[in-house]
C-alpha positions in Angstrom: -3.3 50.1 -69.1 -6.1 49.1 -67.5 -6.4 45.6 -69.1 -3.0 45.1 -68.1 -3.4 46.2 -64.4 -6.3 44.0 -63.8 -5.0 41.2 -65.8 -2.1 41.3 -62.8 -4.5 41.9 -60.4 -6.1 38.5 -60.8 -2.9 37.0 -61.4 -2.1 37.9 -58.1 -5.3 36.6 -56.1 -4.9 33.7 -57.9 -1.8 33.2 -56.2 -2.6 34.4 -52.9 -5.4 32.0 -52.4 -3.7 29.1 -53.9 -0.6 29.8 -51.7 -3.2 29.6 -48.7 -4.9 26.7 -49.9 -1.6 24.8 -50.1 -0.9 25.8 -46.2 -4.5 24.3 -45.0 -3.7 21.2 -47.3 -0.2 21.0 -45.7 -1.5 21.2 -42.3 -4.2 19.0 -43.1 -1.6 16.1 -44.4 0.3 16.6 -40.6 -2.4 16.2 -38.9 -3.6 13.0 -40.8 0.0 11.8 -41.3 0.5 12.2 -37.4 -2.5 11.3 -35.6 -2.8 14.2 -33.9 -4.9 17.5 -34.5 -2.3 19.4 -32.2 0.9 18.8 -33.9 2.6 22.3 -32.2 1.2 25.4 -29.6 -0.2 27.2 -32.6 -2.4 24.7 -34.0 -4.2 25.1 -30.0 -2.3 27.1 -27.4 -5.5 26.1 -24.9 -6.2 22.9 -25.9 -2.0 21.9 -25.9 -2.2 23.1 -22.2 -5.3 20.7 -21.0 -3.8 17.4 -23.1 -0.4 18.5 -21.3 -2.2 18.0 -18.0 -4.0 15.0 -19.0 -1.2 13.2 -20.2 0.6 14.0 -17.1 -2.0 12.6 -14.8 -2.8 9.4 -17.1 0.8 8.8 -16.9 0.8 9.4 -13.4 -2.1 6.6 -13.2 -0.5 4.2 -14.9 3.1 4.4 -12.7 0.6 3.7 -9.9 -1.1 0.5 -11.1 2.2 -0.8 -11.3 3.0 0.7 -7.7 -0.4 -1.5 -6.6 0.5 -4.5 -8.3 4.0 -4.5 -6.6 2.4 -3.7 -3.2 0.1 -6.6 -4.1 3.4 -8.6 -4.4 4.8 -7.3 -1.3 1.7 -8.4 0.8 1.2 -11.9 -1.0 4.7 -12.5 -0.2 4.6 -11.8 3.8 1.0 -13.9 4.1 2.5 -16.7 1.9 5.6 -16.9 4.7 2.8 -16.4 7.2 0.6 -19.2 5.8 3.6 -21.3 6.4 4.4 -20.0 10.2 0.4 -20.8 10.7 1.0 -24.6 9.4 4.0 -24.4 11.6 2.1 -23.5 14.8 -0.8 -25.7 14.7 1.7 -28.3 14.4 3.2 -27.3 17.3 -0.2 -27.3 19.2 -0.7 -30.6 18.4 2.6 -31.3 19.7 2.1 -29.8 23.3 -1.7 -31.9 23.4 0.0 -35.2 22.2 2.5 -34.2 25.5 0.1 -33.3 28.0 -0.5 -37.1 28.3 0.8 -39.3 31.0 1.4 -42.3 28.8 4.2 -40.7 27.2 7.3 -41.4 28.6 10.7 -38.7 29.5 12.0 -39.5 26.2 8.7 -39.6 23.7 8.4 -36.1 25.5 12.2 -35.1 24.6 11.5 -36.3 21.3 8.3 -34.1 21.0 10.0 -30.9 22.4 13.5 -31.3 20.6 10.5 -31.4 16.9 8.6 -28.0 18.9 11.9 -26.1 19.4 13.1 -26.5 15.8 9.9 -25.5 14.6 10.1 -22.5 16.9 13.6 -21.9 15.3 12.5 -22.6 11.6 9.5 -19.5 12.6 12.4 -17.1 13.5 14.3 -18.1 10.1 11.5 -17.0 8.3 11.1 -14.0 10.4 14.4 -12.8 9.4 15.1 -13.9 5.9 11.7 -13.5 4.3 12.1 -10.6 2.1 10.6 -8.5 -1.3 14.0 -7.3 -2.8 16.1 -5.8 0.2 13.6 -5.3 2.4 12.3 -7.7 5.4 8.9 -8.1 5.5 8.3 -10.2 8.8 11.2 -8.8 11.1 9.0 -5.7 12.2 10.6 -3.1 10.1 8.2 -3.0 7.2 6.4 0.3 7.6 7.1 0.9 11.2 9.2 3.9 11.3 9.0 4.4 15.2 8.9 1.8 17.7 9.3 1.4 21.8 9.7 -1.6 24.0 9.3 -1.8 27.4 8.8 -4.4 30.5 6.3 -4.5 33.2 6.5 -6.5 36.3 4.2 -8.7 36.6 4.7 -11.8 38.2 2.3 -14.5 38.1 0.9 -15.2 41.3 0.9 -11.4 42.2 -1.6 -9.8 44.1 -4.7 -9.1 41.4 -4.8 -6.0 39.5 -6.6 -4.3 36.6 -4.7 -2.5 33.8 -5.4 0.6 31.5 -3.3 1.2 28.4 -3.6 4.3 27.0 -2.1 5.7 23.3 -2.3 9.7 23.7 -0.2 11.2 21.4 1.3 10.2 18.1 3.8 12.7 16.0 3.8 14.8 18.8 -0.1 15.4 18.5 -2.1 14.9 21.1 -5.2 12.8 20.2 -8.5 13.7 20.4 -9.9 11.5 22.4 -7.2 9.6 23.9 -7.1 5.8 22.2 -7.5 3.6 25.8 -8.8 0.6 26.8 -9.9 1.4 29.9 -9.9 -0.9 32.8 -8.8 -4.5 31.7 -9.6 -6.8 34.5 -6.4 -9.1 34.5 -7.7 -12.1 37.4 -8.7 -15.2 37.3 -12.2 -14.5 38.2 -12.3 -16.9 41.1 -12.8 -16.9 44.6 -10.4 -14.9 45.9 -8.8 -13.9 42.8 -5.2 -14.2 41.3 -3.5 -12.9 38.6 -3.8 -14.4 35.4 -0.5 -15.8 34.2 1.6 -14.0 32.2 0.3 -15.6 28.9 -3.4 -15.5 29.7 -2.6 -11.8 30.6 -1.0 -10.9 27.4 -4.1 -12.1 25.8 -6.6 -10.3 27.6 -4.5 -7.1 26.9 -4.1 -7.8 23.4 -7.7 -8.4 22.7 -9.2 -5.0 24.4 -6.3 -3.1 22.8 -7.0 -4.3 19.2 -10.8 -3.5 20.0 -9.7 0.0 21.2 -7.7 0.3 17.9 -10.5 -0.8 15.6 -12.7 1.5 17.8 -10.3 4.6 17.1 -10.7 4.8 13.3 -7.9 6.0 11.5 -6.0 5.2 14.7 -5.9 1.8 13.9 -4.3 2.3 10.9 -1.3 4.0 12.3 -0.3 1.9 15.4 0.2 -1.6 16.2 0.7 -2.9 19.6 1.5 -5.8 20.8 1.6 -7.1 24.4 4.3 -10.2 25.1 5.9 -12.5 27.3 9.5 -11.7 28.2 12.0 -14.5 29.0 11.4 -13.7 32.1 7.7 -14.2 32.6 7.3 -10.6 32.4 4.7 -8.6 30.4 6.9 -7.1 27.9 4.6 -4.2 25.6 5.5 -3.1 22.4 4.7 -0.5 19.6 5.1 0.1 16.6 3.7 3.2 14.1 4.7 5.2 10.7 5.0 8.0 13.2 6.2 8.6 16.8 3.7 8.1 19.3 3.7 7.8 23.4 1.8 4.8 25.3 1.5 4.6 28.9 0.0 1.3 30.7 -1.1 2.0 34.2 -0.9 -0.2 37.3 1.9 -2.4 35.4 5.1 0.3 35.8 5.0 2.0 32.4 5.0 5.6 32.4 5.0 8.4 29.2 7.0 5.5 27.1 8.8 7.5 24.2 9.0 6.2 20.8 12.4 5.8 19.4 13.3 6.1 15.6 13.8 3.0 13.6 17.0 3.6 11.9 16.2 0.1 9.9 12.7 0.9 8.8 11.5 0.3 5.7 9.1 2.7 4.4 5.6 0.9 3.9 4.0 3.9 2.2 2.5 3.0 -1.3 2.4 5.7 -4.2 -1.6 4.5 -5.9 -2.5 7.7 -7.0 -0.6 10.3 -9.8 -0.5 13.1 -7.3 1.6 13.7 -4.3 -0.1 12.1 -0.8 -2.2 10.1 -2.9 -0.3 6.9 -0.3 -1.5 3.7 1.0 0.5 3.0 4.0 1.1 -0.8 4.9 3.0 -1.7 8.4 3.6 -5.6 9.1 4.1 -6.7 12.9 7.6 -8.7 13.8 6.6 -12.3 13.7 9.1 -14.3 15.6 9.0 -16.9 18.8 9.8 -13.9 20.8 6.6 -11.7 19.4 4.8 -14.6 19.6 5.1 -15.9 23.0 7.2 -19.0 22.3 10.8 -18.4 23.3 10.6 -19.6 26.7 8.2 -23.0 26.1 9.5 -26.2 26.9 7.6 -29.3 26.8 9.0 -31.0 29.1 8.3 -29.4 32.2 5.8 -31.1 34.5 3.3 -29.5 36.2 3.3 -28.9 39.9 0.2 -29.5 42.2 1.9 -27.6 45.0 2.3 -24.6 43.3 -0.5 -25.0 41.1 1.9 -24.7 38.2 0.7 -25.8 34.8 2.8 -28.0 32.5 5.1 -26.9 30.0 2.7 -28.5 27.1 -0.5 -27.0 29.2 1.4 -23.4 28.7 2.3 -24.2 25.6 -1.4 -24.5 24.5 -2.2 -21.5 25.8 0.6 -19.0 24.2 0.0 -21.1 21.2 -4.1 -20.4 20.9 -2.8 -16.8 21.3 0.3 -16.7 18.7 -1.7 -18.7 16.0 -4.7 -15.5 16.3 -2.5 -13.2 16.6 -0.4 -14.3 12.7 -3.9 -14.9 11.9 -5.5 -11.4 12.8 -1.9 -10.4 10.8 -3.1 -12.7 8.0 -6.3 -11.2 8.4 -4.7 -7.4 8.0 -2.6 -8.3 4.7 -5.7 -10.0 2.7 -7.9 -6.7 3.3 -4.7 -4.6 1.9 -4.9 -6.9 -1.2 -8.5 -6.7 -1.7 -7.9 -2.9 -0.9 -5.0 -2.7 -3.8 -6.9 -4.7 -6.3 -10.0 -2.3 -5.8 -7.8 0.6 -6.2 -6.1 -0.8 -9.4 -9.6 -1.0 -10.9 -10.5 1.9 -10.0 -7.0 3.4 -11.3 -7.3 1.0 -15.0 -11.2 3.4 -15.5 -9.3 6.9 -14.7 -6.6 5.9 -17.0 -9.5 5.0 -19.5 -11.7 8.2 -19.2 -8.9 10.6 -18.9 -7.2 9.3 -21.9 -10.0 9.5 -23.6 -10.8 13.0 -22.8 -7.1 14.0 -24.0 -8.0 11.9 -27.3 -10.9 14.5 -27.5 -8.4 17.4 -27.7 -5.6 16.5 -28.9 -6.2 13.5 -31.5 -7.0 13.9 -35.0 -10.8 13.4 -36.1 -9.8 11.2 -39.1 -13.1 11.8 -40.9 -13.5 15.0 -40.5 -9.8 15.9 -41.4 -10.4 13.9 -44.5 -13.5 15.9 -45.8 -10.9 19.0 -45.5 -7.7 17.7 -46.9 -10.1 16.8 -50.3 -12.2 19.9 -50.0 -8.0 21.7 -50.1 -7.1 19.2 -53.1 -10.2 20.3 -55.2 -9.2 24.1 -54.2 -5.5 23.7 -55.0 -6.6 22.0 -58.4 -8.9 24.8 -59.0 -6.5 27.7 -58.2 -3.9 26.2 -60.3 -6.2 26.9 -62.8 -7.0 29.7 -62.4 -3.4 30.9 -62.0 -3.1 29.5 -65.1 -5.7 31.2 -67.0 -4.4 34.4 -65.3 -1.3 33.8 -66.5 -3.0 33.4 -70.4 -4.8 35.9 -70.1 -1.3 38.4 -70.5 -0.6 36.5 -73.7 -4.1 38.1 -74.9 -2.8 41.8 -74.6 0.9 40.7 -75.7 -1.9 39.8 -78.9 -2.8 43.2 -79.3 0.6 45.1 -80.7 1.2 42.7 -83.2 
């Protein structure tokens, strides 16, 4: 009895650890069939968790390189059209210096100004047709989700007067400081003063507020104002923001101007980052004649000594020295988002590298190591089916001992 209870006994182990030896080799041929050392939560309920996470995030990274080449796209695009309007305008300087010359007759002028006028028209085609899918780049909707518009009387031989424009609040915060410009001295500087003309005016008031904006910070990031000559010789001042925002220009009329919503905005906010807010916002000013100062040009005009009235090609110079800085300061704006975007996509390609890497850590098979166990299981499956074997003999033996 007890050779025959022992005998089964060992029979049975042998079994036991071959049957467990055949599981660790059949979990050792997944993992190195599959790649992957976490096949299913039980093989690392933990470690599943983390590479769940990571791959999340690396995907995540990935979408947004993609997201910063497009953007990339977007603003090569608008400067390209803008590269063009600048060819456009220094053509039409040349045009208003080669009229400012008395040995050009009524009709060479005609000639000049009918060329300036279609070139003034081509800029607006541009404005309104350049696009990246369905969206307009150049028409001012690109990223500008508020804007306001308002005109300020100022004539140009009114009595001489200083100007203060002031942003204070934007998304119904109010800002901390206030972003001004204080006091912008808008005369001629002579003895006695006048006002500048409308043009020259614009300009000064564009320079201090873009100096206020760059002085503001993050405030500068958010707005863009622009200060312009109406049809009417009128300082017309616009705004334009990813949020809503109240400007007030003293001494000129405008009072606690509210932003209205852009119904046809285009959101300019781009996803660079696998988390939410992770954004890079990109707004692009309305380039047009009108923006720019040149709707109410004409060539032709002759000056008048009486008045002290400059000619039409003498204004023409002037708004055109401040429209061609003005794309270019745009121009200027777009090529540090690109140089931004292509940073960030670099920066986006190492996290995608380290983190994957990291989830390769948990989650991936280590090949060599897997190997050493699947053979160490083979030479223990081997073993154990021979020792179940013997086992299994070894009843034979007793079956021996009744003959």
């Amino acid at each position: 009895m007890g050779l025959r209870i022992n005998q089964n006994i060992a029979a049975q182990n042998a079994y036991r650890n071959l049957s467990v030896t055949d599981n660790q080799m059949s979990k050792s041929l997944e993992k190195l069939s599959s790649g992957f050392r976490i096949n299913r939560a039980a093989d690392d309920a933990a470690g599943l968790s983390i590479s769940e996470g990571l791959r999340a995030q690396t995907g995540g990274l990935k979408v947004a390189v993609r997201n910063a080449q497009d953007a990339i796209s977007v603003v090569q695009t608008a400067e390209g059209a803008l590269n063009e309007v600048t060819s456009m305008l220094q053509r039409m300087r040349d045009l208003s210096v080669q009229s400012n010359n008395a040995s050009l007759d009524d009709e060479a002028k005609q000639a000049a100004n009918g060329e300036f006028q279609q070139l003034a028209a081509e800029i607006d085609r541009i404005a309104e047709t350049t696009s990246f899918g369905k969206s307009k780049l150049l028409d001012g909707t690109f990223g500008n989700t508020h804007s306001t518009s308002s005109t300020a009387p100022i004539a140009a031989n009114a009595a001489p007067t200083t100007t203060t424009i002031n942003i204070a609040e934007l998304g119904g915060s109010t800002l901390t400081p206030a972003l001004t410009t204080g006091a912008i001295d808008l005369t001629d500087g002579k003895v006695p003063p006048t006002t500048l003309p409308a043009h020259e005016a614009v300009s000064k008031i564009n320079d201090a507020v873009s100096a206020a904006l760059k002085a503001g910070g993050k405030h500068g990031d958010e707005i863009s104002f622009s200060a312009e000559v109406a049809s009417d010789g009128a300082i017309t001042f616009k705004a334009q923001g990813s949020t809503a925002f109240n400007v007030e220009a003293t001494d000129l009329g405008i009072t606690a101007v509210d932003a209205t919503k852009n119904a046809t905005a285009t959101p300019g906010a781009f996803q660079i980052g696998a988390n939410a807010g992770e954004t890079l916002d990109v707004a692009i000013n309305a380039v047009s004649s009108k923006t720019l100062g040149l709707n109410n040009l004409d060539l032709t005009v002759a000056a008048d000594p009486d008045t002290n009235t400059p000619s039409g090609a003498a204004k023409a110079m002037d708004a055109l020295d401040v429209a061609i800085k003005s794309v270019s300061d745009t121009r200027a704006k777009l090529g540090a988002h690109q140089n931004r975007f292509e940073h960030t996509i670099n920066n986006l390609n190492v996290a995608v590298e380290n983190l994957s890497a990291s989830e390769s850590r948990i989650r991936d098979t280590d090949m060599a190591q897997e190997m050493v166990a699947f053979t160490r299981n083979q030479i223990l499956t081997q073993a154990g089916t021979s020792m179940l074997s013997q086992a299994n003999q070894a009843s034979q033996n007793v079956l021996s001992l009744l003959r």
